[in-house]
N, C-alpha and C positions, 0 to 999 in steps of 0.2 A: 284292759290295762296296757297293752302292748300296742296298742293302738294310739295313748293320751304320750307315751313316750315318744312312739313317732313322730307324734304331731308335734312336740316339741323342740326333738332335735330337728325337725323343718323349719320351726319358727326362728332356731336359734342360727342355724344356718342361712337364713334370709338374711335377719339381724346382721350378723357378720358380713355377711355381701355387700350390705346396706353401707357398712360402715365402711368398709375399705375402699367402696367405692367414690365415699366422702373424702377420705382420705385422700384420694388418687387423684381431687378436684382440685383441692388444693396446691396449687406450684412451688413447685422446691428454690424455683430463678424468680429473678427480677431485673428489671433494665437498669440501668444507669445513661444518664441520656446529657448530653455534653450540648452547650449552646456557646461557643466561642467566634468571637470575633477580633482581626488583627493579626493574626499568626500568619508567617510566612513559608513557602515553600525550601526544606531544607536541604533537599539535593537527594541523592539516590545516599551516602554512608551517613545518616540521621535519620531521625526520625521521634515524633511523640509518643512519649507512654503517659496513661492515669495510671495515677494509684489512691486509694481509699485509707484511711488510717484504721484499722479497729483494733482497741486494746494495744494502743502505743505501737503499730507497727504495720508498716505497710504489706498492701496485695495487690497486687497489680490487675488493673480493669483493661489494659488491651493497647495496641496500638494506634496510633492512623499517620496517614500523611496532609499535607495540605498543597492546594495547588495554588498557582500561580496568581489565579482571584482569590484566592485564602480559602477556597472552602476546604472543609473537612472532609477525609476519604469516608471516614464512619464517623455516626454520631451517639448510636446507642449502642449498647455493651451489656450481652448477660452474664449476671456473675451469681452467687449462690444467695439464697433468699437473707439468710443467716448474717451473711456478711455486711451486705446492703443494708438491714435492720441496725447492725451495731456502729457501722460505719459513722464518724466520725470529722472525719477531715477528708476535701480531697486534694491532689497535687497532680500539677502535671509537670514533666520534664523532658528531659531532650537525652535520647539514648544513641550509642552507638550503630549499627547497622554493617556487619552482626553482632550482635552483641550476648557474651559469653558470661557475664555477669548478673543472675538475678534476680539483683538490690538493687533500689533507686539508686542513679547518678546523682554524682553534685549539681546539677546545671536545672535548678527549682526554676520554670518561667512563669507556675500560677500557682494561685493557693487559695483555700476555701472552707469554713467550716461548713460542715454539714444539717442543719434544725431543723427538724419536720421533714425530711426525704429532698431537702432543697438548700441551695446556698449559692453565693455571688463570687465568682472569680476573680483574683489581682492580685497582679506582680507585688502589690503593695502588703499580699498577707505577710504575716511569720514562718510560714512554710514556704514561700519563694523567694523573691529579692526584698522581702521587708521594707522597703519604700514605692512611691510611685514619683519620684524624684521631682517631685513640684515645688520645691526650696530649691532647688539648683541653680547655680550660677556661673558666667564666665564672663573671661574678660581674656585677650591675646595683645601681642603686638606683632607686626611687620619688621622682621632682620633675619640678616644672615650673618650672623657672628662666627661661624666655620669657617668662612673665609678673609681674606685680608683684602675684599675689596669690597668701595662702600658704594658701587656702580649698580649693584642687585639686591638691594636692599628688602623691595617687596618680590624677592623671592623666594619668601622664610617665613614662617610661623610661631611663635613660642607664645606659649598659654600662660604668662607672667603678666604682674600687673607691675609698672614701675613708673608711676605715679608720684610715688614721696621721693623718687632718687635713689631708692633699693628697692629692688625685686624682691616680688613676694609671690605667692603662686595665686595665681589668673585663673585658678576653678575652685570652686566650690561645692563638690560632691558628695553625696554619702558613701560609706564603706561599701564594698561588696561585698557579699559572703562569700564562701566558698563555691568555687565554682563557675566564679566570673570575674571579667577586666575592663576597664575602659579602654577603648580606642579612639585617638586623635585623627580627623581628615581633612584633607583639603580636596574640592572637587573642581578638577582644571579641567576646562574645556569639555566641561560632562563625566570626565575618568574622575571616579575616586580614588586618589591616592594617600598611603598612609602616613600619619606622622609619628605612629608608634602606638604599641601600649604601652598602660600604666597600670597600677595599683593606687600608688600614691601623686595625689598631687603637687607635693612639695621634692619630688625627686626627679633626676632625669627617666626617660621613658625607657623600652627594653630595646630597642635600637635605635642604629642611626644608617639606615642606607643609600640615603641621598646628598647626606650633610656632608661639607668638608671635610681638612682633617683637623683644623682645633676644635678642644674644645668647645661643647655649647653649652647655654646654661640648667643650673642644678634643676631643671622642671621640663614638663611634657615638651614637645616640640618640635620641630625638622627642619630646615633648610632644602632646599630642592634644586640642588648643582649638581649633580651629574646623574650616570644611573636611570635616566629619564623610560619610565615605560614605554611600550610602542605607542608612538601615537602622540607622543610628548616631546617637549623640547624644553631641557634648561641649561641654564636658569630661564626663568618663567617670569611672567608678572601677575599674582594671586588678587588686584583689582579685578573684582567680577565676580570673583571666585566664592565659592561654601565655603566656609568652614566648619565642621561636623566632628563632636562627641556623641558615641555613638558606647552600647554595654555591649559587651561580644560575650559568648559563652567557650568555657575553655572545659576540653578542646572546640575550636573554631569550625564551625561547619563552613567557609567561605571567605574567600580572598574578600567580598564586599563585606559595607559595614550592615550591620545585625539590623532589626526588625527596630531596636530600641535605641533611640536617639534622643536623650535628652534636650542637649544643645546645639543649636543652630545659628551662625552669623552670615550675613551676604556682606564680603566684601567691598567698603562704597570703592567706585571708578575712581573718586580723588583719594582714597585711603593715605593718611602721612604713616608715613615710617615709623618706628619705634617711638611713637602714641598708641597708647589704651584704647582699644575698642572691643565694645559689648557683646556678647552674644545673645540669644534670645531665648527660653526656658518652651521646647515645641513637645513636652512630656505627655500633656493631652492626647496629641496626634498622632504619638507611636507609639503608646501604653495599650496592648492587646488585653482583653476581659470578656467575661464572658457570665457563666449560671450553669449550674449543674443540679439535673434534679434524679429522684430516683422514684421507677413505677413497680410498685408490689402486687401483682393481683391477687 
Protein backbone atom coordinates (compact mmCIF):
# COMPACT_ATOMS: atom_id res chain seq x y z
CA UNK A 1 0.00 0.00 0.00
CA UNK A 2 2.77 2.28 0.93
CA UNK A 3 4.36 1.69 -2.09
CA UNK A 4 1.12 2.54 -4.75
CA UNK A 5 1.23 5.92 -2.61
CA UNK A 6 4.63 6.56 -3.59
CA UNK A 7 4.31 5.87 -6.77
CA UNK A 8 1.73 8.39 -7.02
CA UNK A 9 3.10 11.13 -5.26
CA UNK A 10 6.14 10.63 -7.97
CA UNK A 11 3.68 10.59 -10.68
CA UNK A 12 2.07 13.69 -9.39
CA UNK A 13 5.17 15.38 -8.92
CA UNK A 14 6.40 14.77 -12.44
CA UNK A 15 3.01 15.88 -13.54
CA UNK A 16 3.69 19.17 -11.81
CA UNK A 17 7.30 19.61 -13.28
CA UNK A 18 5.63 18.74 -16.43
CA UNK A 19 3.48 21.56 -16.24
CA UNK A 20 5.46 24.35 -14.95
CA UNK A 21 7.83 23.82 -17.19
CA UNK A 22 5.04 24.54 -19.94
CA UNK A 23 4.31 27.14 -18.31
CA UNK A 24 7.94 28.64 -18.07
CA UNK A 25 7.85 28.07 -22.24
CA UNK A 26 5.44 30.34 -22.63
CA UNK A 27 6.75 34.27 -22.86
CA UNK A 28 5.43 36.71 -20.57
CA UNK A 29 7.10 39.73 -23.56
CA UNK A 30 6.59 40.43 -26.95
CA UNK A 31 8.16 42.77 -29.60
CA UNK A 32 6.78 45.73 -30.91
CA UNK A 33 8.59 46.41 -34.00
CA UNK A 34 8.43 49.94 -35.77
CA UNK A 35 9.12 50.23 -39.73
CA UNK A 36 9.18 54.19 -40.32
CA UNK A 37 10.31 56.09 -42.90
CA UNK A 38 10.86 60.19 -43.26
CA UNK A 39 11.54 61.28 -39.66
CA UNK A 40 14.41 63.48 -39.24
CA UNK A 41 17.23 63.85 -36.85
CA UNK A 42 16.01 66.07 -33.70
CA UNK A 43 19.15 67.28 -32.18
CA UNK A 44 20.51 66.10 -28.66
CA UNK A 45 17.23 68.07 -26.22
CA UNK A 46 14.34 65.75 -28.30
CA UNK A 47 13.66 62.92 -29.10
CA UNK A 48 10.80 59.99 -30.11
CA UNK A 49 8.72 58.02 -27.87
CA UNK A 50 5.84 55.17 -28.88
CA UNK A 51 3.23 54.71 -27.04
CA UNK A 52 0.35 51.79 -27.39
CA UNK A 53 -3.17 52.76 -26.54
CA UNK A 54 -4.94 49.89 -24.15
CA UNK A 55 -8.17 50.57 -22.49
CA UNK A 56 -8.16 54.37 -23.55
CA UNK A 57 -4.85 55.08 -22.34
CA UNK A 58 -1.47 55.28 -23.13
CA UNK A 59 2.02 53.17 -22.09
CA UNK A 60 4.86 54.06 -23.33
CA UNK A 61 6.95 51.39 -25.75
CA UNK A 62 10.37 53.32 -25.60
CA UNK A 63 12.45 55.73 -27.16
CA UNK A 64 14.83 56.24 -30.20
CA UNK A 65 16.58 58.79 -32.08
CA UNK A 66 17.13 59.21 -35.76
CA UNK A 67 20.04 60.12 -37.59
CA UNK A 68 20.83 62.25 -40.17
CA UNK A 69 19.84 59.33 -43.11
CA UNK A 70 16.66 58.99 -40.99
CA UNK A 71 17.31 55.66 -39.72
CA UNK A 72 16.09 54.62 -36.62
CA UNK A 73 18.42 54.18 -33.40
CA UNK A 74 15.97 51.07 -32.45
CA UNK A 75 13.30 49.45 -34.11
CA UNK A 76 11.87 46.72 -31.89
CA UNK A 77 10.61 47.18 -28.42
CA UNK A 78 9.90 44.55 -25.51
CA UNK A 79 6.99 45.34 -23.79
CA UNK A 80 4.68 42.95 -21.55
CA UNK A 81 2.84 40.20 -23.52
CA UNK A 82 -0.54 41.49 -21.94
CA UNK A 83 -0.23 44.84 -23.17
CA UNK A 84 0.85 44.05 -26.77
CA UNK A 85 -2.44 41.63 -26.95
CA UNK A 86 -4.82 44.56 -25.82
CA UNK A 87 -3.21 47.25 -27.48
CA UNK A 88 -5.01 49.12 -29.65
CA UNK A 89 -3.79 52.11 -31.11
CA UNK A 90 -0.21 53.37 -31.63
CA UNK A 91 1.34 57.08 -31.53
CA UNK A 92 4.31 58.28 -31.77
CA UNK A 93 5.66 61.80 -30.43
CA UNK A 94 8.28 64.15 -29.89
CA UNK A 95 9.35 64.28 -26.17
CA UNK A 96 11.49 66.61 -24.36
CA UNK A 97 15.18 65.33 -23.39
CA UNK A 98 15.07 65.18 -20.15
CA UNK A 99 12.10 64.71 -19.75
CA UNK A 100 10.26 64.86 -16.33
CA UNK A 101 6.82 64.20 -17.50
CA UNK A 102 5.41 60.63 -17.91
CA UNK A 103 2.39 61.46 -20.18
CA UNK A 104 2.51 61.70 -23.80
CA UNK A 105 3.28 65.36 -25.13
CA UNK A 106 1.09 67.38 -27.26
CA UNK A 107 3.41 67.07 -30.30
CA UNK A 108 1.41 63.69 -31.93
CA UNK A 109 3.90 63.14 -35.43
CA UNK A 110 2.15 59.64 -36.26
CA UNK A 111 -0.82 57.50 -35.51
CA UNK A 112 -2.09 54.06 -36.19
CA UNK A 113 -4.65 51.63 -35.36
CA UNK A 114 -3.73 48.49 -34.27
CA UNK A 115 -5.81 44.93 -36.19
CA UNK A 116 -4.31 41.76 -36.12
CA UNK A 117 -0.82 42.59 -34.22
CA UNK A 118 -0.35 45.18 -37.38
CA UNK A 119 -1.19 48.64 -38.67
CA UNK A 120 -0.10 51.55 -41.01
CA UNK A 121 1.31 54.88 -39.76
CA UNK A 122 0.32 58.81 -40.71
CA UNK A 123 0.43 62.02 -39.74
CA UNK A 124 -2.94 61.89 -41.29
CA UNK A 125 -4.44 59.46 -38.28
CA UNK A 126 -6.74 61.04 -35.26
CA UNK A 127 -4.14 60.45 -32.91
CA UNK A 128 -1.54 62.72 -34.70
CA UNK A 129 -2.04 65.73 -36.97
CA UNK A 130 -5.47 64.49 -38.26
CA UNK A 131 -4.62 65.49 -41.86
CA UNK A 132 -2.02 64.70 -44.37
CA UNK A 133 -2.54 68.17 -45.90
CA UNK A 134 -3.16 67.18 -49.60
CA UNK A 135 -6.07 70.08 -49.94
CA UNK A 136 -3.57 72.65 -49.09
CA UNK A 137 -3.11 75.65 -50.70
CA UNK A 138 -1.09 79.00 -51.27
CA UNK A 139 -0.79 81.91 -52.84
CA UNK A 140 1.80 85.29 -51.70
CA UNK A 141 2.64 88.47 -53.14
CA UNK A 142 6.03 90.44 -53.34
CA UNK A 143 6.07 93.91 -51.06
CA UNK A 144 7.31 95.68 -48.49
CA UNK A 145 4.75 97.75 -47.04
CA UNK A 146 7.00 98.50 -43.58
CA UNK A 147 8.64 100.75 -45.22
CA UNK A 148 7.95 103.93 -47.23
CA UNK A 149 10.05 103.06 -50.01
CA UNK A 150 8.83 101.56 -53.18
CA UNK A 151 12.58 100.81 -54.50
CA UNK A 152 12.56 97.21 -52.60
CA UNK A 153 9.68 95.90 -53.32
CA UNK A 154 10.63 92.11 -53.98
CA UNK A 155 12.21 92.26 -50.84
CA UNK A 156 8.99 91.11 -48.94
CA UNK A 157 6.79 88.36 -48.70
CA UNK A 158 3.15 88.35 -47.47
CA UNK A 159 0.91 85.22 -47.90
CA UNK A 160 -2.32 87.32 -49.17
CA UNK A 161 -4.04 87.04 -52.25
CA UNK A 162 -5.30 90.52 -53.59
CA UNK A 163 -6.62 89.77 -56.69
CA UNK A 164 -10.25 91.26 -56.47
CA UNK A 165 -8.56 94.64 -54.96
CA UNK A 166 -8.90 93.49 -51.18
CA UNK A 167 -6.84 91.12 -49.45
CA UNK A 168 -7.75 88.13 -48.37
CA UNK A 169 -5.48 85.51 -46.85
CA UNK A 170 -3.11 83.58 -49.54
CA UNK A 171 -3.27 80.03 -47.57
CA UNK A 172 -5.36 77.68 -47.30
CA UNK A 173 -4.56 75.22 -44.35
CA UNK A 174 -6.10 72.99 -42.00
CA UNK A 175 -6.18 73.50 -38.22
CA UNK A 176 -3.55 72.35 -36.14
CA UNK A 177 -4.25 70.52 -33.09
CA UNK A 178 -2.68 71.02 -30.14
CA UNK A 179 0.74 70.96 -30.14
CA UNK A 180 1.60 72.52 -33.40
CA UNK A 181 2.19 75.96 -35.73
CA UNK A 182 2.91 76.88 -39.03
CA UNK A 183 5.94 78.51 -40.01
CA UNK A 184 6.40 80.92 -42.97
CA UNK A 185 10.07 80.91 -44.99
CA UNK A 186 11.96 82.46 -47.46
CA UNK A 187 15.17 80.58 -48.44
CA UNK A 188 17.92 83.37 -49.55
CA UNK A 189 20.93 82.30 -50.97
CA UNK A 190 20.52 78.74 -49.53
CA UNK A 191 19.77 80.35 -45.64
CA UNK A 192 16.47 79.80 -44.43
CA UNK A 193 15.02 82.59 -43.11
CA UNK A 194 11.89 83.14 -41.15
CA UNK A 195 8.73 84.96 -41.98
CA UNK A 196 6.99 84.04 -38.79
CA UNK A 197 4.66 81.83 -37.13
CA UNK A 198 1.06 81.48 -37.31
CA UNK A 199 -1.81 79.63 -36.15
CA UNK A 200 -4.29 81.47 -38.08
CA UNK A 201 -4.12 82.36 -41.56
CA UNK A 202 -6.21 85.36 -41.61
CA UNK A 203 -4.11 87.05 -38.88
CA UNK A 204 -0.82 88.79 -38.57
CA UNK A 205 2.02 86.06 -37.77
CA UNK A 206 3.72 86.18 -34.03
CA UNK A 207 6.60 88.43 -35.11
CA UNK A 208 8.12 90.74 -37.22
CA UNK A 209 12.03 90.96 -36.97
CA UNK A 210 13.04 91.92 -40.09
CA UNK A 211 10.08 94.18 -41.11
CA UNK A 212 10.19 97.96 -40.77
CA UNK A 213 8.46 99.91 -38.54
CA UNK A 214 4.80 100.47 -40.10
CA UNK A 215 2.61 98.42 -40.01
CA UNK A 216 2.21 95.27 -42.16
CA UNK A 217 -0.79 93.61 -43.26
CA UNK A 218 -3.46 91.57 -41.03
CA UNK A 219 -1.80 87.99 -42.46
CA UNK A 220 1.34 85.86 -42.32
CA UNK A 221 4.22 87.58 -43.79
CA UNK A 222 7.80 89.61 -43.45
CA UNK A 223 9.63 92.15 -45.06
CA UNK A 224 13.48 91.69 -44.92
CA UNK A 225 15.03 95.22 -44.31
CA UNK A 226 17.25 95.06 -41.77
CA UNK A 227 18.40 92.61 -39.10
CA UNK A 228 20.00 90.51 -42.00
CA UNK A 229 21.52 87.10 -40.52
CA UNK A 230 25.08 86.42 -41.14
CA UNK A 231 25.71 85.76 -44.28
CA UNK A 232 22.88 88.14 -45.67
CA UNK A 233 22.33 91.45 -46.90
CA UNK A 234 19.11 93.49 -46.90
CA UNK A 235 17.06 94.40 -48.23
CA UNK A 236 17.47 91.45 -50.71
CA UNK A 237 15.89 90.55 -53.91
CA UNK A 238 13.51 87.02 -53.18
CA UNK A 239 13.71 86.36 -57.24
CA UNK A 240 15.22 82.88 -57.10
CA UNK A 241 14.36 82.43 -53.87
CA UNK A 242 11.85 79.38 -51.90
CA UNK A 243 9.29 80.20 -50.42
CA UNK A 244 8.37 77.49 -47.71
CA UNK A 245 5.26 76.59 -45.34
CA UNK A 246 6.52 74.41 -43.36
CA UNK A 247 4.34 72.52 -39.63
CA UNK A 248 6.80 73.10 -36.75
CA UNK A 249 6.12 71.39 -33.49
CA UNK A 250 5.85 73.51 -30.42
CA UNK A 251 8.14 73.56 -28.55
CA UNK A 252 10.54 73.95 -31.49
CA UNK A 253 13.28 71.43 -31.59
CA UNK A 254 15.26 73.87 -34.35
CA UNK A 255 16.03 77.29 -35.63
CA UNK A 256 15.29 75.20 -39.33
CA UNK A 257 12.07 74.48 -40.73
CA UNK A 258 10.63 70.96 -39.59
CA UNK A 259 10.65 67.68 -41.46
CA UNK A 260 6.94 68.93 -42.73
CA UNK A 261 6.39 71.25 -45.48
CA UNK A 262 3.39 71.37 -47.09
CA UNK A 263 3.98 74.34 -49.30
CA UNK A 264 6.51 75.17 -51.61
CA UNK A 265 7.07 78.09 -54.31
CA UNK A 266 10.33 78.87 -56.42
CA UNK A 267 10.32 82.31 -56.91
CA UNK A 268 10.36 83.19 -60.99
CA UNK A 269 13.67 85.50 -61.73
CA UNK A 270 11.00 87.91 -63.51
CA UNK A 271 8.48 87.73 -60.44
CA UNK A 272 6.21 91.36 -60.64
CA UNK A 273 5.60 92.76 -57.39
CA UNK A 274 2.39 92.87 -55.62
CA UNK A 275 0.84 90.11 -58.15
CA UNK A 276 -0.37 86.73 -56.82
CA UNK A 277 1.76 83.82 -57.27
CA UNK A 278 1.18 80.14 -56.47
CA UNK A 279 2.64 77.95 -54.50
CA UNK A 280 2.91 74.29 -54.97
CA UNK A 281 1.08 71.52 -52.58
CA UNK A 282 4.99 69.15 -51.93
CA UNK A 283 2.72 67.09 -48.94
CA UNK A 284 3.70 63.68 -50.65
CA UNK A 285 7.34 64.49 -50.17
CA UNK A 286 7.67 65.31 -46.55
CA UNK A 287 4.76 63.34 -45.03
CA UNK A 288 6.85 60.67 -42.94
CA UNK A 289 4.95 57.06 -42.50
CA UNK A 290 5.63 54.11 -41.82
CA UNK A 291 3.86 50.18 -40.27
CA UNK A 292 4.10 48.83 -36.93
CA UNK A 293 3.64 45.41 -36.29
CA UNK A 294 3.62 43.35 -33.11
CA UNK A 295 5.45 39.61 -32.61
CA UNK A 296 4.05 37.35 -29.66
CA UNK A 297 5.79 33.93 -29.42
Amino acid sequence: MKTIKISVLILLSIALFISCDKDDDVSMTGNLNLNINGLEDLGPDFTYEGWVIVDGAPVATGTFNVDVTGKLSKTTFALDRMTLEKATTFVLTIEPVPDADPAPSKVHILGGDISAKAGTLSVEHAAALGTNFANSTGKYILATPTNNVDTDENSGVWFLDNSTGSPMAGLNLPTLPEGWQYEGWAVINGTPVTTGKFTSVSAADMAAPFSGTNPGPNYPGEDFLMNAPSGLTFPTDLSGAKIVISVEPMPDNSAAPFLLKPLLADVPADAAVHSVHSMGNISTNTNPGGSVNISIN
